[in-house]
N, C-alpha and C positions, 0 to 999 in steps of 0.2 A: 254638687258640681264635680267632686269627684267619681270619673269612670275608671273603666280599664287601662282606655289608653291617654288618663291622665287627668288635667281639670279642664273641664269646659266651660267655657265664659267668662268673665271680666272676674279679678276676684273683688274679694267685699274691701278688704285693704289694702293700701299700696304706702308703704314707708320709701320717701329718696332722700338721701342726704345730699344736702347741697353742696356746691365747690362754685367757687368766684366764677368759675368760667360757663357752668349752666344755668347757674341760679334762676337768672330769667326766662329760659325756655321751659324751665322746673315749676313756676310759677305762674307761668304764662301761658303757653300751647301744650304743656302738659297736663295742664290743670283741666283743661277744656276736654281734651282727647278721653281723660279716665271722662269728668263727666259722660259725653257721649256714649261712652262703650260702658258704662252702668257701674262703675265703682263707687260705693258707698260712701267709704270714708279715704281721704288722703292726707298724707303728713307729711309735713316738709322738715326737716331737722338740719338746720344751722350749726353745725360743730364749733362753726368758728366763733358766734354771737352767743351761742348754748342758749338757743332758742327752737322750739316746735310750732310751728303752724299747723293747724288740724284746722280741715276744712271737710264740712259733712255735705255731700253732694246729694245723698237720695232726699233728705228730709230736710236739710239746713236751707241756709240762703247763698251759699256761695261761699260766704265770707269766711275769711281763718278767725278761729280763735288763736290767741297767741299765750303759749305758756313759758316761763324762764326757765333757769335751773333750777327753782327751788320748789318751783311748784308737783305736782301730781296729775296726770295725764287721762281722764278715763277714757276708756276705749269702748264708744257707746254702742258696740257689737257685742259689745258682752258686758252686761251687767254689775256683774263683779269681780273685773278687770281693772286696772288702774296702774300707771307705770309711775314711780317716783324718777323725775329729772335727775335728784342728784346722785342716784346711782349710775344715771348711765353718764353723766358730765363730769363725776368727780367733784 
């Protein structure tokens, strides 16, 4: 996807951290938009709740997994990827 003049196409993942005031359109009409334009995987990350949503659009059903702070996140784009929560939550 990377050219010269930059990347082309949807990319494969999209991280938005959410805030009280878009939560819903983050979840909602944004969630649809990546599907349509071909993003793979999307994560919603709740600062406030210290909560991740990961929703796998090309191969899943829609649906978020939901992980806490304490758990470990894999990033099924890469195999041997995996983010621990309580590093990035404290």
């Amino acid at each position: 996807k990377l050219h010269p003049q930059g990347c082309v196409g949807a990319p494969d993942l999209v991280v938005e951290v959410l805030s009280p005031s878009t939560a819903y359109k983050d979840k909602k009409s944004k969630l649809k938009a990546y599907r349509a334009a071909g993003v793979r995987e999307y994560w919603m990350v709740d600062p406030h709740l210290r909560l991740v949503e990961v929703c796998l659009l090309e191969d899943g059903d829609g649906f978020p997994t939901v992980y806490g702070k304490e758990d470990t996140v894999p990033v099924s784009l890469f195999a041997d990827l995996s983010i621990r929560l309580q590093e990035i939550f404290g």
